[in-house]
N, CA, C, O and CB atoms as a CASP TS submission, in Angstrom:
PFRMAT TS
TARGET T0000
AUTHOR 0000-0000-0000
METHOD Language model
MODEL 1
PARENT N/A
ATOM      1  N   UNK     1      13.910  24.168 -19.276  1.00  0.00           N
ATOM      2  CA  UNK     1      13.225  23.048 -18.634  1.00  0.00           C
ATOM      3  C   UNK     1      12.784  22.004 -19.665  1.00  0.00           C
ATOM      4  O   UNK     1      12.744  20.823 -19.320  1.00  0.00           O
ATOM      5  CB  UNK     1      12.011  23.554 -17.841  1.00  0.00           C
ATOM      6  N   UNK     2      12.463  22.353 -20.862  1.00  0.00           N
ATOM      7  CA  UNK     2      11.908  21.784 -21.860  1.00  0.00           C
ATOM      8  C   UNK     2      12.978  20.597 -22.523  1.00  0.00           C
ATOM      9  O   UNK     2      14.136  20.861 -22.200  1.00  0.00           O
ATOM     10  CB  UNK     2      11.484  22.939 -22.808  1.00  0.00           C
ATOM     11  N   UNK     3      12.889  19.622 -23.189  1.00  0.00           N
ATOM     12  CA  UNK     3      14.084  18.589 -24.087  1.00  0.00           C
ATOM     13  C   UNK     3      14.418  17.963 -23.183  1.00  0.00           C
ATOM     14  O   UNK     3      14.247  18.043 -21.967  1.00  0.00           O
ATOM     15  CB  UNK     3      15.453  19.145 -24.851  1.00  0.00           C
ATOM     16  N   UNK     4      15.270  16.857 -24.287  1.00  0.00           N
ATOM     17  CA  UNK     4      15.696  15.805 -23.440  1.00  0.00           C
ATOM     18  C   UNK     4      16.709  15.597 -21.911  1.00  0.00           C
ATOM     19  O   UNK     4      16.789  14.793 -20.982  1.00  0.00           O
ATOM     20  CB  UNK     4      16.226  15.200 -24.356  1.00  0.00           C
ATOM     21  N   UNK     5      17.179  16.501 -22.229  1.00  0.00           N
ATOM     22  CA  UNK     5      17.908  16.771 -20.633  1.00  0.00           C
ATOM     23  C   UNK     5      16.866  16.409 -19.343  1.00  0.00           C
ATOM     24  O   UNK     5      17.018  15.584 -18.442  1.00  0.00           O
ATOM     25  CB  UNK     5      18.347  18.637 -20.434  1.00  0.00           C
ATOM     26  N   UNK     6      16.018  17.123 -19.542  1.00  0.00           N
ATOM     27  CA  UNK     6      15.029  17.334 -18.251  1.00  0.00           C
ATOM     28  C   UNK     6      14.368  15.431 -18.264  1.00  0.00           C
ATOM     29  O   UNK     6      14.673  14.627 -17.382  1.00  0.00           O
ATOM     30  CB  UNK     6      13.393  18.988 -18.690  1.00  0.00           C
ATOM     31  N   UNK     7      13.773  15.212 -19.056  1.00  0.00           N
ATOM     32  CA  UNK     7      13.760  13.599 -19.279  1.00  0.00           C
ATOM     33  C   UNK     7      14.376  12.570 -18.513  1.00  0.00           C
ATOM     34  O   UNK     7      13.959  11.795 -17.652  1.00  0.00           O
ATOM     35  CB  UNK     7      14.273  13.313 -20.407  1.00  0.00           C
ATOM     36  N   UNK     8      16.005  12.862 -19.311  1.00  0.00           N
ATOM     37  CA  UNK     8      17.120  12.126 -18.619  1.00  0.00           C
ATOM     38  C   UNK     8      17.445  12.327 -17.232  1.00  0.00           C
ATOM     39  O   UNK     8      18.054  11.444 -16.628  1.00  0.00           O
ATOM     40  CB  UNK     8      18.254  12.368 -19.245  1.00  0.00           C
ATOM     41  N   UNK     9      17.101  13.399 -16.664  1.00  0.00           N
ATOM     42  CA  UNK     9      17.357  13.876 -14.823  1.00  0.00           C
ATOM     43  C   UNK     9      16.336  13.500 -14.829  1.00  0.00           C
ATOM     44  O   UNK     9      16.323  12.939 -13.734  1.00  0.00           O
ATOM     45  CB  UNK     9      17.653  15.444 -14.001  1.00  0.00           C
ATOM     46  N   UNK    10      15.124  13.314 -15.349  1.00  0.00           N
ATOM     47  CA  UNK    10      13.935  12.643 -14.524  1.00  0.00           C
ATOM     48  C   UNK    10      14.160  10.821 -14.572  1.00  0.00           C
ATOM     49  O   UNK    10      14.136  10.196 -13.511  1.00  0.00           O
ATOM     50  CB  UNK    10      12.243  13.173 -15.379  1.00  0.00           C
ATOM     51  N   UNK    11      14.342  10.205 -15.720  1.00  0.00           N
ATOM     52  CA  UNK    11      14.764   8.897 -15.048  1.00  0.00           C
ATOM     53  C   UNK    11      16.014   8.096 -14.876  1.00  0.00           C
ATOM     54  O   UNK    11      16.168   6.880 -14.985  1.00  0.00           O
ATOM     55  CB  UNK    11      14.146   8.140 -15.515  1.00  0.00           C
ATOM     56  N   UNK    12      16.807   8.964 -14.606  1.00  0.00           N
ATOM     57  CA  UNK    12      17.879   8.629 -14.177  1.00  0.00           C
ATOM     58  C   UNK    12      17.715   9.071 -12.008  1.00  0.00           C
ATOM     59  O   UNK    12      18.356   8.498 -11.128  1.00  0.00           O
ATOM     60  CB  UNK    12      19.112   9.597 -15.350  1.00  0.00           C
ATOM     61  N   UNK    13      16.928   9.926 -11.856  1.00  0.00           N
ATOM     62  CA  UNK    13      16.394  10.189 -10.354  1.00  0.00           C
ATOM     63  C   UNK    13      15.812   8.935 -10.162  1.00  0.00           C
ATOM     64  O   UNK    13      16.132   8.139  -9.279  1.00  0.00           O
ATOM     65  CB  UNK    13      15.277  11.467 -10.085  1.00  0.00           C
ATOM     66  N   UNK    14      14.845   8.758 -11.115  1.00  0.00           N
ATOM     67  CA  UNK    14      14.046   7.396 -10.661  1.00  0.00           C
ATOM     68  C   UNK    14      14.854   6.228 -10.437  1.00  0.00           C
ATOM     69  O   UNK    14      14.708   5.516  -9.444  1.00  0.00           O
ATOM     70  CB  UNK    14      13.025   6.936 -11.709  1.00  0.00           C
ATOM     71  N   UNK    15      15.788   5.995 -11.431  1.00  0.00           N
ATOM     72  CA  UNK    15      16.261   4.948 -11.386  1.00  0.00           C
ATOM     73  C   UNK    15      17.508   4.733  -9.971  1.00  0.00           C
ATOM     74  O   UNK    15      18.136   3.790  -9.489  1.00  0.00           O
ATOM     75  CB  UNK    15      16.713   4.828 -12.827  1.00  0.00           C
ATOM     76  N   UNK    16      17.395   5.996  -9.756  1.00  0.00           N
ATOM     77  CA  UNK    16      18.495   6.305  -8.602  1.00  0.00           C
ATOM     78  C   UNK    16      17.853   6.008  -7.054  1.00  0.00           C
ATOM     79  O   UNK    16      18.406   5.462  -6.099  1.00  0.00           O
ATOM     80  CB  UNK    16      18.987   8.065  -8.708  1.00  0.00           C
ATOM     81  N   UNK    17      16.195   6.687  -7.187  1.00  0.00           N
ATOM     82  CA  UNK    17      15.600   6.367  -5.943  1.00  0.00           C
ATOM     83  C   UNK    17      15.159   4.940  -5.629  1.00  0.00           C
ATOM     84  O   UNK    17      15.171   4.494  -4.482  1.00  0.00           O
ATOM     85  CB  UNK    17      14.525   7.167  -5.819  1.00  0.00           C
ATOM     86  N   UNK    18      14.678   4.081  -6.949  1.00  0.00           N
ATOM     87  CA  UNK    18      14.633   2.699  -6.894  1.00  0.00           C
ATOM     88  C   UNK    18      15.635   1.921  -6.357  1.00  0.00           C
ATOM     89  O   UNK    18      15.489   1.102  -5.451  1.00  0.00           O
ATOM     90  CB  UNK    18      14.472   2.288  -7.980  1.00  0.00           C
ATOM     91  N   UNK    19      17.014   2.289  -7.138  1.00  0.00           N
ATOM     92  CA  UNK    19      18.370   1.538  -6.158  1.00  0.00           C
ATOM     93  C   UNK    19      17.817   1.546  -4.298  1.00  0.00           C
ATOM     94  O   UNK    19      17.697   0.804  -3.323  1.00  0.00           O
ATOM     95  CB  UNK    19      20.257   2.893  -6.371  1.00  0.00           C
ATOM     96  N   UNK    20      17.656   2.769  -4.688  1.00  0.00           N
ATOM     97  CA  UNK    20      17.920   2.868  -2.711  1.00  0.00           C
ATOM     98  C   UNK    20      17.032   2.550  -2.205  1.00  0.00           C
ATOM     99  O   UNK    20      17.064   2.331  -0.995  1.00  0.00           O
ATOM    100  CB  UNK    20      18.155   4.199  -1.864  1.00  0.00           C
ATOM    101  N   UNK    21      16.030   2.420  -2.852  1.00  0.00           N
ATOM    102  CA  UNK    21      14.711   1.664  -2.422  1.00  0.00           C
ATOM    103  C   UNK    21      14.877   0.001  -2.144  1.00  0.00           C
ATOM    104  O   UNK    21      14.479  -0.603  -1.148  1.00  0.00           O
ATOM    105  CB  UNK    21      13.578   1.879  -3.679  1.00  0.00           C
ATOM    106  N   UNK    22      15.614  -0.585  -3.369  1.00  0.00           N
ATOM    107  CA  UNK    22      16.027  -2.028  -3.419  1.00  0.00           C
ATOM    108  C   UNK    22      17.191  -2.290  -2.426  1.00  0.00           C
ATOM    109  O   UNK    22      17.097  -3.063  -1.473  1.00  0.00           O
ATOM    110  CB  UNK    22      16.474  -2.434  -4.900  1.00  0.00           C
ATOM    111  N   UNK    23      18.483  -1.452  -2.792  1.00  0.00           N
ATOM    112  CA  UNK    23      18.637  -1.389  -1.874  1.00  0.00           C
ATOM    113  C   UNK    23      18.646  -1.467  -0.360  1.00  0.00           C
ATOM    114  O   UNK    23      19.301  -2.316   0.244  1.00  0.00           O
ATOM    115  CB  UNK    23      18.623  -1.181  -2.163  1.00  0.00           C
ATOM    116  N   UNK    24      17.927  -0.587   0.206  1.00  0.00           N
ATOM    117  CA  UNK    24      17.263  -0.727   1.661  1.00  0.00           C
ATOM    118  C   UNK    24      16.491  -2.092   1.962  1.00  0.00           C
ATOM    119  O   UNK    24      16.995  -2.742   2.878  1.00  0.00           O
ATOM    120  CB  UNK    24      16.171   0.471   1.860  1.00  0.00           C
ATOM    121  N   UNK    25      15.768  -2.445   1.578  1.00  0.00           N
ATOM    122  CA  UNK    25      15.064  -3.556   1.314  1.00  0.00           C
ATOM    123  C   UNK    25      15.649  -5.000   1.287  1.00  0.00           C
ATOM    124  O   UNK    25      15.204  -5.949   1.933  1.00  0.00           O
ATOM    125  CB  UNK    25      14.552  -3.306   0.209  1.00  0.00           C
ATOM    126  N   UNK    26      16.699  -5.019   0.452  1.00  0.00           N
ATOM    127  CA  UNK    26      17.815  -5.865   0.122  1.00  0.00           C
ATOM    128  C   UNK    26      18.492  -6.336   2.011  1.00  0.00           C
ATOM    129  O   UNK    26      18.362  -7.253   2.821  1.00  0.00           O
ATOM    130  CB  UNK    26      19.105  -4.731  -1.114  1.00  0.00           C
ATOM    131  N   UNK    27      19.331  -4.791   1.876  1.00  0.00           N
ATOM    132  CA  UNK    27      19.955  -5.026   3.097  1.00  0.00           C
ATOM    133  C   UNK    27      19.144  -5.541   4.129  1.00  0.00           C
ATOM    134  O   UNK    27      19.805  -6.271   4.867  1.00  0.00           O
ATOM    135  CB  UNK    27      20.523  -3.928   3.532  1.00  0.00           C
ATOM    136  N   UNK    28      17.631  -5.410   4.553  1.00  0.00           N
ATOM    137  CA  UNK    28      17.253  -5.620   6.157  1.00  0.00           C
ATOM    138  C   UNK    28      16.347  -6.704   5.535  1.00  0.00           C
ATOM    139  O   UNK    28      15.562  -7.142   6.376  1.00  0.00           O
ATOM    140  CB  UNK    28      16.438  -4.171   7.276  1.00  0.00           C
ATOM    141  N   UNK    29      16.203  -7.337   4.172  1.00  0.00           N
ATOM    142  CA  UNK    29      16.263  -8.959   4.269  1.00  0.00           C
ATOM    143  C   UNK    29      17.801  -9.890   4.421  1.00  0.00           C
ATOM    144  O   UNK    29      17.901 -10.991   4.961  1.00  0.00           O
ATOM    145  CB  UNK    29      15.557  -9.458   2.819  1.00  0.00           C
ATOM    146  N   UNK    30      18.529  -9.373   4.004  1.00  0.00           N
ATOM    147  CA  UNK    30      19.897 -10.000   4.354  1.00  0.00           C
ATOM    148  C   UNK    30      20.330  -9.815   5.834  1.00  0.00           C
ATOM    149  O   UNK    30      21.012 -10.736   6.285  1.00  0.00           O
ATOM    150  CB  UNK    30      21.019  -9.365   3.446  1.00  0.00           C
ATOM    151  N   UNK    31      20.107  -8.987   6.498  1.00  0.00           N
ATOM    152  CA  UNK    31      20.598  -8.800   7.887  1.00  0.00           C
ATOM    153  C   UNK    31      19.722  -9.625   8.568  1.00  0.00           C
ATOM    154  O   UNK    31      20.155 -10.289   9.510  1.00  0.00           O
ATOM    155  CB  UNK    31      20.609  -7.343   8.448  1.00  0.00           C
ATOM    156  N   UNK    32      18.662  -9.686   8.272  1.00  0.00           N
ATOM    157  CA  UNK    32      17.309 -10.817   8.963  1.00  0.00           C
ATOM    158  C   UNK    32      18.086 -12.173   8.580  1.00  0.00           C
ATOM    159  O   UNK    32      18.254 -13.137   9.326  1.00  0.00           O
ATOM    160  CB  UNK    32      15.321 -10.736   7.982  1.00  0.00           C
ATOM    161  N   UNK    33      18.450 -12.056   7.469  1.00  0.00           N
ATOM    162  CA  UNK    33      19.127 -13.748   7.370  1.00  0.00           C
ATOM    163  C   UNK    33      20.522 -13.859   7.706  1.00  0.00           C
ATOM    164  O   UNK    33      21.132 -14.838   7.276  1.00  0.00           O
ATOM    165  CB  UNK    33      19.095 -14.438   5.800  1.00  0.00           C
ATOM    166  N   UNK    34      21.193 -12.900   8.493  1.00  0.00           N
ATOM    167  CA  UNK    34      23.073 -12.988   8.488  1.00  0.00           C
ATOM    168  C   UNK    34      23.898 -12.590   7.788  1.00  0.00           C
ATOM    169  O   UNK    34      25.081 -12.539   8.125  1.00  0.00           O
ATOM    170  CB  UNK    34      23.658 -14.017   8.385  1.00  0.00           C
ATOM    171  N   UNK    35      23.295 -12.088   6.253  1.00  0.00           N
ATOM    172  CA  UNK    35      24.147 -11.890   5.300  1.00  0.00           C
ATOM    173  C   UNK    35      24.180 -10.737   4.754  1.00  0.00           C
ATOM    174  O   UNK    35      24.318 -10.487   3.557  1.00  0.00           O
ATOM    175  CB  UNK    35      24.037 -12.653   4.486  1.00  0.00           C
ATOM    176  N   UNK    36      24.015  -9.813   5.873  1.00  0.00           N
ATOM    177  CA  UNK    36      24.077  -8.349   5.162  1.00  0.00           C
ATOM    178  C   UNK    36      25.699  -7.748   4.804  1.00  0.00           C
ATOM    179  O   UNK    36      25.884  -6.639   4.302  1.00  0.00           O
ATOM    180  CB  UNK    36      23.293  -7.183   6.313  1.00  0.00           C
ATOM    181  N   UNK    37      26.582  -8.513   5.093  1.00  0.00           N
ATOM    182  CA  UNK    37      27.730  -7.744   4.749  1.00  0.00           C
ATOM    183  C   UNK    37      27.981  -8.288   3.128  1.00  0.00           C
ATOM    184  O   UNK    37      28.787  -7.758   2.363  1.00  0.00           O
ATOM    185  CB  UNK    37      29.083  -8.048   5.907  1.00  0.00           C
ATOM    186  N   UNK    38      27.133  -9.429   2.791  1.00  0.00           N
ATOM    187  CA  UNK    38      27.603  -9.346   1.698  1.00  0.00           C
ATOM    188  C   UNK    38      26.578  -8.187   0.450  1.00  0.00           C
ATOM    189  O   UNK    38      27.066  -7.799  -0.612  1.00  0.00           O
ATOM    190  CB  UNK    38      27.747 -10.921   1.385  1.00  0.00           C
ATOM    191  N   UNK    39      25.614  -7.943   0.766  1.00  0.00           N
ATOM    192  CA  UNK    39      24.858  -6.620   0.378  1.00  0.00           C
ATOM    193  C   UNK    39      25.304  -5.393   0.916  1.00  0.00           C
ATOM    194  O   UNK    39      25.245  -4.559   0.012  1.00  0.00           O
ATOM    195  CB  UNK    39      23.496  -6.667   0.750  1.00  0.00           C
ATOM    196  N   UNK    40      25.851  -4.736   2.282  1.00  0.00           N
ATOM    197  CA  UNK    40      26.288  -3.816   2.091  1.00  0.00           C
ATOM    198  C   UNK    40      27.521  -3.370   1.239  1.00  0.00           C
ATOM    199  O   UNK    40      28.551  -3.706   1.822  1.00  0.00           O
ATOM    200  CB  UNK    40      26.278  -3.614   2.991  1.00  0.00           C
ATOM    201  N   UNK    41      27.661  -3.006   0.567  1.00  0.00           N
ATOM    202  CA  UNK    41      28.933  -2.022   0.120  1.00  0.00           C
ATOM    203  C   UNK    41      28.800  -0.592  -0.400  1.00  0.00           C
ATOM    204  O   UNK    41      29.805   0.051  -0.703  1.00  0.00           O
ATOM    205  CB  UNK    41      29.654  -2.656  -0.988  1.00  0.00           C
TER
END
């Protein structure tokens, strides 16, 4: 559990749950404005 491994799976998760956080967010301001197909992919 100990070293850098455990580190790197910890912010590389973060940085993974933020996407989908921005993500999500992203998309249902673009769909509010028409332009969610160019944010979904």
């Amino acid at each position: 559990m100990d070293g850098p491994n455990c580190g790197i799976k910890t912010v590389r998760m973060s940085a993974h749950i933020i996407h989908e956080v921005v993500s999500l967010i992203y998309c249902v301001i673009f769909y509010n404005n028409g332009l969610f197909y160019f944010v979904y992919f």
